[in-house]
C-alpha atoms as a printed R data frame, in Angstrom:
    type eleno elety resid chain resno       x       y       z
1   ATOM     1    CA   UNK     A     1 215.664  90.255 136.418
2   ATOM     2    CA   UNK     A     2 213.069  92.556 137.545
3   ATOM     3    CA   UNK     A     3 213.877  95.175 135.300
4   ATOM     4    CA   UNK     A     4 213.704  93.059 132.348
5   ATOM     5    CA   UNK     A     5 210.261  91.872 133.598
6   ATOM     6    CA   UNK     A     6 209.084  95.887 133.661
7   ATOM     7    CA   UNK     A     7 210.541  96.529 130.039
8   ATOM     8    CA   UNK     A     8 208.215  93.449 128.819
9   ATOM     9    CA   UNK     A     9 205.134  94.444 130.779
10  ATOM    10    CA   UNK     A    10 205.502  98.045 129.333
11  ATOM    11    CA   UNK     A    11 205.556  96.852 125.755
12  ATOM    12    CA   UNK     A    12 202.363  94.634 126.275
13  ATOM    13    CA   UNK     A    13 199.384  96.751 124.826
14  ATOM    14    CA   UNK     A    14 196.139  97.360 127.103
15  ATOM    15    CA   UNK     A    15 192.838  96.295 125.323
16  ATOM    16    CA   UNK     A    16 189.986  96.442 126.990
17  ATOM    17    CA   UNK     A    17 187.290  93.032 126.941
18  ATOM    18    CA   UNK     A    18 183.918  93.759 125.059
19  ATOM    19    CA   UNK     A    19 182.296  90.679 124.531
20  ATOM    20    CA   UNK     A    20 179.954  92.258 122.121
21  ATOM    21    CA   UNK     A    21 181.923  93.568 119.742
22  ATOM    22    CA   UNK     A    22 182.532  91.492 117.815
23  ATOM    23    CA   UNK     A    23 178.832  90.469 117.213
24  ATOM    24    CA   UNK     A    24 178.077  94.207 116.143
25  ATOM    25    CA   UNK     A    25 180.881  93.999 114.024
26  ATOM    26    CA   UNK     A    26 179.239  91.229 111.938
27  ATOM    27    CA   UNK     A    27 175.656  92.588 112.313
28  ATOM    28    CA   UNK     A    28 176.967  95.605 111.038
29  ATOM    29    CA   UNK     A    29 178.427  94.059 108.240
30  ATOM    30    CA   UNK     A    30 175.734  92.060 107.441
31  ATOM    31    CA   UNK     A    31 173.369  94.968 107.247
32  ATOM    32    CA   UNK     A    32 176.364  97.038 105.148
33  ATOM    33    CA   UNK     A    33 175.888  94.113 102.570
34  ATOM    34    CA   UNK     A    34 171.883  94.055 102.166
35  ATOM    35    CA   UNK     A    35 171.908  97.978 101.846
36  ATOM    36    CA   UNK     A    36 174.533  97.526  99.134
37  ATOM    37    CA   UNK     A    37 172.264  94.998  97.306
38  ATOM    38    CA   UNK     A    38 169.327  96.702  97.293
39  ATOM    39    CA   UNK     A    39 171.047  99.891  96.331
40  ATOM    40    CA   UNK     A    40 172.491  98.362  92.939
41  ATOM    41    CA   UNK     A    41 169.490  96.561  92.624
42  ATOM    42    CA   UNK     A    42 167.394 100.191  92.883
43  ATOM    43    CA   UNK     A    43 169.852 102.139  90.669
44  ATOM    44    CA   UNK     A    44 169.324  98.728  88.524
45  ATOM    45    CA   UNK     A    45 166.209  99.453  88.071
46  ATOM    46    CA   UNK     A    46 166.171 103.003  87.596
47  ATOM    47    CA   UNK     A    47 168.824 102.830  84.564
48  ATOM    48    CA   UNK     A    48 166.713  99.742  83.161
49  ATOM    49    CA   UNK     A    49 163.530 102.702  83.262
50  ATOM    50    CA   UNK     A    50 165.859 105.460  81.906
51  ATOM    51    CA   UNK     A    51 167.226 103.676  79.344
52  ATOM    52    CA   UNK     A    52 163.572 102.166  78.214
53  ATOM    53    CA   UNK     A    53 161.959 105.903  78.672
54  ATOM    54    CA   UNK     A    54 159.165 104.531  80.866
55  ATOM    55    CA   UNK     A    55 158.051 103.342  83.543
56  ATOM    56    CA   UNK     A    56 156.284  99.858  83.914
57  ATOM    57    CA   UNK     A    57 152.621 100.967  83.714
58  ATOM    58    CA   UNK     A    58 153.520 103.240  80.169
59  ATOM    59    CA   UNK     A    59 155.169  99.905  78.753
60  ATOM    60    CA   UNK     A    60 152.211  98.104  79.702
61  ATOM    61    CA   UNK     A    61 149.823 100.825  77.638
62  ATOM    62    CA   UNK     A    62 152.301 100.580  74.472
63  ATOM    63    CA   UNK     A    63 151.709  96.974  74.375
64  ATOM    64    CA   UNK     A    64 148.096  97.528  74.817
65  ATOM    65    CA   UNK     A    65 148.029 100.242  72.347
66  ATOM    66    CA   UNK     A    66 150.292  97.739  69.803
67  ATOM    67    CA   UNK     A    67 148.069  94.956  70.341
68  ATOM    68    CA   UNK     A    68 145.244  97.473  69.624
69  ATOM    69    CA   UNK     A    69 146.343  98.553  66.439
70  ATOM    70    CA   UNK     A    70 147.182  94.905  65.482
71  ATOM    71    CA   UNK     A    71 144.042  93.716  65.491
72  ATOM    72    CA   UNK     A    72 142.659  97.076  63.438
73  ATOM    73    CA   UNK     A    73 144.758  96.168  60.785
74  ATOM    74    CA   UNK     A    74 143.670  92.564  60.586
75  ATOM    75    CA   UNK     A    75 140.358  93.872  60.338
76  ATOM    76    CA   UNK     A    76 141.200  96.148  58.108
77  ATOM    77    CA   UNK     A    77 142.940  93.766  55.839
78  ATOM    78    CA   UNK     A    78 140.028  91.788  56.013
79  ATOM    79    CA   UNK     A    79 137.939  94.109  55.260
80  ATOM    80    CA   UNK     A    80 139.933  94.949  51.858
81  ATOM    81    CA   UNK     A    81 140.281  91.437  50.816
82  ATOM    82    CA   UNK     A    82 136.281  91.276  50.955
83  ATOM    83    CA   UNK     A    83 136.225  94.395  49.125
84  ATOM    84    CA   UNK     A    84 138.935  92.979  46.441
85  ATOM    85    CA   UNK     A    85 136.435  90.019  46.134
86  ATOM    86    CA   UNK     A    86 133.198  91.736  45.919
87  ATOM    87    CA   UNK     A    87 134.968  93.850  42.604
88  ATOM    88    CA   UNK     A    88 136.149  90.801  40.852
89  ATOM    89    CA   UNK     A    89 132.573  90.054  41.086
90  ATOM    90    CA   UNK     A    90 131.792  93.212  39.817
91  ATOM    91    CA   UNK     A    91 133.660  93.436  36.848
92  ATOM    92    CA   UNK     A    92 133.097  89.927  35.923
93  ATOM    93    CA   UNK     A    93 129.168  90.071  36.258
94  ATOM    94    CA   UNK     A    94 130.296  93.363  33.915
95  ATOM    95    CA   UNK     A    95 131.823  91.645  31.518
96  ATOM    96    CA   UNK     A    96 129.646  89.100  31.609
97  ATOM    97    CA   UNK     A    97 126.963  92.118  30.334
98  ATOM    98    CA   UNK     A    98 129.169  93.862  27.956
99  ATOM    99    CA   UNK     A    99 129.538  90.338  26.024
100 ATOM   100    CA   UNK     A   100 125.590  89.811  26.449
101 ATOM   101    CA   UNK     A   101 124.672  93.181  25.151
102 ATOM   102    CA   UNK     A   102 127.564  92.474  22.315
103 ATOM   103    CA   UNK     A   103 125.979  89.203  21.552
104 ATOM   104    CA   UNK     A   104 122.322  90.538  21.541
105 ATOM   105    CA   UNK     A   105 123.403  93.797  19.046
106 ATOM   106    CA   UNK     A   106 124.950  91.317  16.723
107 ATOM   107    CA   UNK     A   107 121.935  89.048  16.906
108 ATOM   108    CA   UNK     A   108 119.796  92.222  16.750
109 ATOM   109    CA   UNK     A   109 121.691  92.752  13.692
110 ATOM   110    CA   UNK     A   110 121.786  89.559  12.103
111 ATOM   111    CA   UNK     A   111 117.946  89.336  12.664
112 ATOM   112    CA   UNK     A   112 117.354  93.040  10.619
113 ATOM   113    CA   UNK     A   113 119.831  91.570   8.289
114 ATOM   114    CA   UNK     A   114 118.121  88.295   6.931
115 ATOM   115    CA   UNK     A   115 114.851  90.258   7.468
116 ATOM   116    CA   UNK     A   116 116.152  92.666   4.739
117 ATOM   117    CA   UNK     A   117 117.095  89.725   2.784
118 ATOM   118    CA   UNK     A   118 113.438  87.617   2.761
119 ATOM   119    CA   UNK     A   119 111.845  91.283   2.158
120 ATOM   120    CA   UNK     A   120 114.332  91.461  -0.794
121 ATOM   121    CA   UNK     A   121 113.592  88.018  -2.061
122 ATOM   122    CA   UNK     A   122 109.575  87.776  -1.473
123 ATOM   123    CA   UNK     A   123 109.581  91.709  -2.633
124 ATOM   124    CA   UNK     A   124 111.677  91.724  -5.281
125 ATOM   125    CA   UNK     A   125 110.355  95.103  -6.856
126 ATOM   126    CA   UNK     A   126 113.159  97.682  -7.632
127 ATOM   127    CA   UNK     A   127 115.512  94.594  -7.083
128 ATOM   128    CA   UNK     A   128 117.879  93.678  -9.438
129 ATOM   129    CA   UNK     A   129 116.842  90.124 -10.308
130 ATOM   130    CA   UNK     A   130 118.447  87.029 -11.311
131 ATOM   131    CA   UNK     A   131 120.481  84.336  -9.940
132 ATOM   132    CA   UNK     A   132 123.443  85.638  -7.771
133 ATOM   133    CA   UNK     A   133 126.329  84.572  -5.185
134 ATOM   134    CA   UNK     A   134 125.027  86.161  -1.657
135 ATOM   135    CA   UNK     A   135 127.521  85.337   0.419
136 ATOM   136    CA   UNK     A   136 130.882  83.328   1.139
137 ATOM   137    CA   UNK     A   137 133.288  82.779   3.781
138 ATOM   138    CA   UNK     A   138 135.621  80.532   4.827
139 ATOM   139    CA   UNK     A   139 136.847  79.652   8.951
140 ATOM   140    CA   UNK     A   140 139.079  78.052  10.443
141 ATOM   141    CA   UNK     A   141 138.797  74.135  11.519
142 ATOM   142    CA   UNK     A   142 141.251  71.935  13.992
143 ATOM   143    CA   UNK     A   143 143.545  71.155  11.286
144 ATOM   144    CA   UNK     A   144 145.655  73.727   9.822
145 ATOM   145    CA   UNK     A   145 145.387  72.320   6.604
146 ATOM   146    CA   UNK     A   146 141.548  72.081   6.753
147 ATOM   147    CA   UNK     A   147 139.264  75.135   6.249
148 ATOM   148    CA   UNK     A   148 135.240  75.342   6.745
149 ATOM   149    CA   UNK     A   149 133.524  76.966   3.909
150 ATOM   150    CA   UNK     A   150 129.921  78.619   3.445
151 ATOM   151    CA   UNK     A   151 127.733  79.409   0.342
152 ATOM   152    CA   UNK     A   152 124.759  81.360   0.327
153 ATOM   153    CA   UNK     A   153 122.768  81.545  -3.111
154 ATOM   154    CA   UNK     A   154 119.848  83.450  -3.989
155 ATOM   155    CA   UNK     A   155 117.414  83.925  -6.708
156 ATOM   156    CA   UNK     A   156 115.287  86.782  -6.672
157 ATOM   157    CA   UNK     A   157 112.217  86.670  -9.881
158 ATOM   158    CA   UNK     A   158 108.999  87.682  -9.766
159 ATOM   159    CA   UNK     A   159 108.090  84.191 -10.681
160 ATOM   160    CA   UNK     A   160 108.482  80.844  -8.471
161 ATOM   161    CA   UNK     A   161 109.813  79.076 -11.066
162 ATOM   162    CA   UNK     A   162 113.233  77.130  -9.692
163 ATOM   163    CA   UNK     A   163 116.337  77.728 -10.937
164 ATOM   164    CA   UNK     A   164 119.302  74.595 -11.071
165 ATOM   165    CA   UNK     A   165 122.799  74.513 -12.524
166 ATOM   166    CA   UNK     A   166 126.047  73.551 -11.509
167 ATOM   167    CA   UNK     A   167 128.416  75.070  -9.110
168 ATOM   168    CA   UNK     A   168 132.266  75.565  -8.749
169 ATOM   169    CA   UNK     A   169 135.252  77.108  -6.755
170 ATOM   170    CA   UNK     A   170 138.726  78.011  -7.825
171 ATOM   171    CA   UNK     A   171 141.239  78.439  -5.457
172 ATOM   172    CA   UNK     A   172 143.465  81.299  -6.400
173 ATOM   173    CA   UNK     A   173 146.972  81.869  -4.940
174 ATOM   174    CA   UNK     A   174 150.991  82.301  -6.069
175 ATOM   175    CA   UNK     A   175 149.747  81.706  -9.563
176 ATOM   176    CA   UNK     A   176 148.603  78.573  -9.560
177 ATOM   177    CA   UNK     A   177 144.602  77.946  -9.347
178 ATOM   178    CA   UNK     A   178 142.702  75.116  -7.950
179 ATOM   179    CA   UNK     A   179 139.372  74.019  -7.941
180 ATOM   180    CA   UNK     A   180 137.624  72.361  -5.507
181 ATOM   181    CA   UNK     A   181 133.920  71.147  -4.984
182 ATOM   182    CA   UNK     A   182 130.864  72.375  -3.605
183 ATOM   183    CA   UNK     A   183 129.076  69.395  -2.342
184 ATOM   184    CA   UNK     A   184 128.400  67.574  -4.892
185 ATOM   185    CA   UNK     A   185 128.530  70.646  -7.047
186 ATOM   186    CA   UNK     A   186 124.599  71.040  -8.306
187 ATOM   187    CA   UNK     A   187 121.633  73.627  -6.664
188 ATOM   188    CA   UNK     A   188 118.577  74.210  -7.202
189 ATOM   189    CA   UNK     A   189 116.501  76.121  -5.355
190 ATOM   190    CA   UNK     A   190 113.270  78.269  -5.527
191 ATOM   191    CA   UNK     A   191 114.557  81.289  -3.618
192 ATOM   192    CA   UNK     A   192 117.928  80.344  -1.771
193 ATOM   193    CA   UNK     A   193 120.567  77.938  -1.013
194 ATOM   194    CA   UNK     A   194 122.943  77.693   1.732
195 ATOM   195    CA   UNK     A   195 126.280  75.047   1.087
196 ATOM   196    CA   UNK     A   196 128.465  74.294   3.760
197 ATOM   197    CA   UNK     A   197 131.305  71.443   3.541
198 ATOM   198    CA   UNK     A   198 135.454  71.496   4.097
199 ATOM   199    CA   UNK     A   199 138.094  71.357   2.084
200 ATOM   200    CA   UNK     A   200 141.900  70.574   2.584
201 ATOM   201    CA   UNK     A   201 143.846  72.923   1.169
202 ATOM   202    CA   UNK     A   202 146.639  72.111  -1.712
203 ATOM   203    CA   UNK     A   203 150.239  72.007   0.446
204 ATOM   204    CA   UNK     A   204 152.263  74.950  -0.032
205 ATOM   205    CA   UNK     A   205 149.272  76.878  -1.255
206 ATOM   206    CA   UNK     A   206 148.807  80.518  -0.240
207 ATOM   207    CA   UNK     A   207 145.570  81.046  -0.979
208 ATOM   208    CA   UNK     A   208 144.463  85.064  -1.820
209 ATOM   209    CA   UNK     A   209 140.869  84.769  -3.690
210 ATOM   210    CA   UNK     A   210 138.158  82.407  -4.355
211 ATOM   211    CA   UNK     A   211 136.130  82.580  -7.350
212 ATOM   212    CA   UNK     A   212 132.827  81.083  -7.232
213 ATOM   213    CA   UNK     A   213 131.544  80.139 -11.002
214 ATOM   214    CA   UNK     A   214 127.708  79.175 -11.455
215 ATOM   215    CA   UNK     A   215 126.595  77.693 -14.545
216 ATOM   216    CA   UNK     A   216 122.931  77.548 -14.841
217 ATOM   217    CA   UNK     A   217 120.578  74.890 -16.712
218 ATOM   218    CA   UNK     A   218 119.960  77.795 -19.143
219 ATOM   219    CA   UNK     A   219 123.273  77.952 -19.734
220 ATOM   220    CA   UNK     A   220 123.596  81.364 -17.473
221 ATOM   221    CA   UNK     A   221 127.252  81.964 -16.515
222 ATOM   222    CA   UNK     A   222 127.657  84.206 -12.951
223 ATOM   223    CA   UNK     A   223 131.411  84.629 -11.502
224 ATOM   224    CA   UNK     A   224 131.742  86.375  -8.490
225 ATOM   225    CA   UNK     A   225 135.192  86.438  -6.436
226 ATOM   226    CA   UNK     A   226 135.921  86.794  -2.602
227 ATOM   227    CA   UNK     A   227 138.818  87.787  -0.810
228 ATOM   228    CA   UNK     A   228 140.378  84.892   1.156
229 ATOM   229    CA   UNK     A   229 140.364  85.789   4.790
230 ATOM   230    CA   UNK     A   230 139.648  83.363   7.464
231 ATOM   231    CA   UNK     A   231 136.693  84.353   9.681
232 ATOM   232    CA   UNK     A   232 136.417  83.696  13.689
233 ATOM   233    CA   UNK     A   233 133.294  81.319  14.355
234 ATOM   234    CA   UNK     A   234 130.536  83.229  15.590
């Protein structure tokens, strides 16, 4: 019995009692964790940096700088848009000349024109004299079918006596011919006489001439023809 007691006893294992072991065993552990932890969370940070390719303070200057350049080009596109603006005025108030100076050559012209026309009636020396068709044109009205026509006679003596007679115009076009009136187809006048009115054209006419037939009340016949061509309203 005693020898079965020694064989037991010399199979039991020694181990000495430390009360603190234990306890350092967790500490240890516990500090083993945090270093872990802040470890990844330093090579963390590091990668985040290296894979960014700066630190904090340079990302904080690129947004700076971004924000910087931001509001330079606002101000720069504000400053083009006013630019934009001011040279629509420009070219406008431009235009606005170019179709003023137009206006006051063609008055200029206009004036020198009838000028050259009372000098040629009052002064009639070296004038070929006699009753004659000045002028005639025709423009365009709101209807299609409607025309606006003008008639300018003149008279051009040495004497003020006043001339009278009757007044016509054919229509010519496609072969057939027309006439139509001239108010109520009578002048007389001392020097000139302007005739205005409208006709409506015949339908399906093309129209290519007008002749313009006076008749005076010495039985003078004058027959003077005009390309038709519809002029712009000035």
């Amino acid at each position: 019995m005693f020898r079965r007691e020694r064989e037991t006893l010399q199979k039991l294992v020694l181990v000495p009692y430390r009360p603190f072991r234990n306890l350092s065993l967790g500490i240890g552990g516990f500090i083993l964790v945090i270093a872990v932890g802040f470890g990844g969370f330093y090579a963390g940070s590091r990668y985040g940096i290296k894979i960014a390719g700066a630190t904090p303070q340079e990302v904080q200057r690129l947004r700076q700088t971004v924000r910087l350049y931001a509001e330079k080009s606002q101000a720069m596109r504000t400053e083009s848009a006013v630019a934009m603006h001011d040279r629509e005025i420009m070219l406008a108030a431009t235009e606005q000349l170019r179709q003023d100076n137009k206006n006051l050559l063609q008055n200029v012209s206009m004036l020198e024109e009838q000028i050259a026309f009372y000098k040629r009636l009052l002064s009639p020396k070296g004038v070929p004299q006699g009753l004659t068709v000045e002028r005639f044109i025709v423009q365009p009205s709101a209807s299609a079918a409607r025309v606006h026509y003008r008639l300018l006679l003149t008279h051009v003596s040495n004497t003020t006596a006043e001339v009278s007679g009757s007044v016509e115009a054919r229509l010519v076009g496609g072969g057939r011919t027309v006439t139509l009136p001239i108010g109520d187809n009578r002048f007389a006048f001392q020097y000139f006489q302007s005739m205005t009115g409208e006709w409506d054209l015949p339908a399906g006419m093309q129209p290519e001439r007008v002749d313009i037939v006076l008749v005076s009340a010495k039985g003078q016949r004058i027959q003077k023809s005009f390309k038709w061509e519809l002029q712009s309203k000035g």
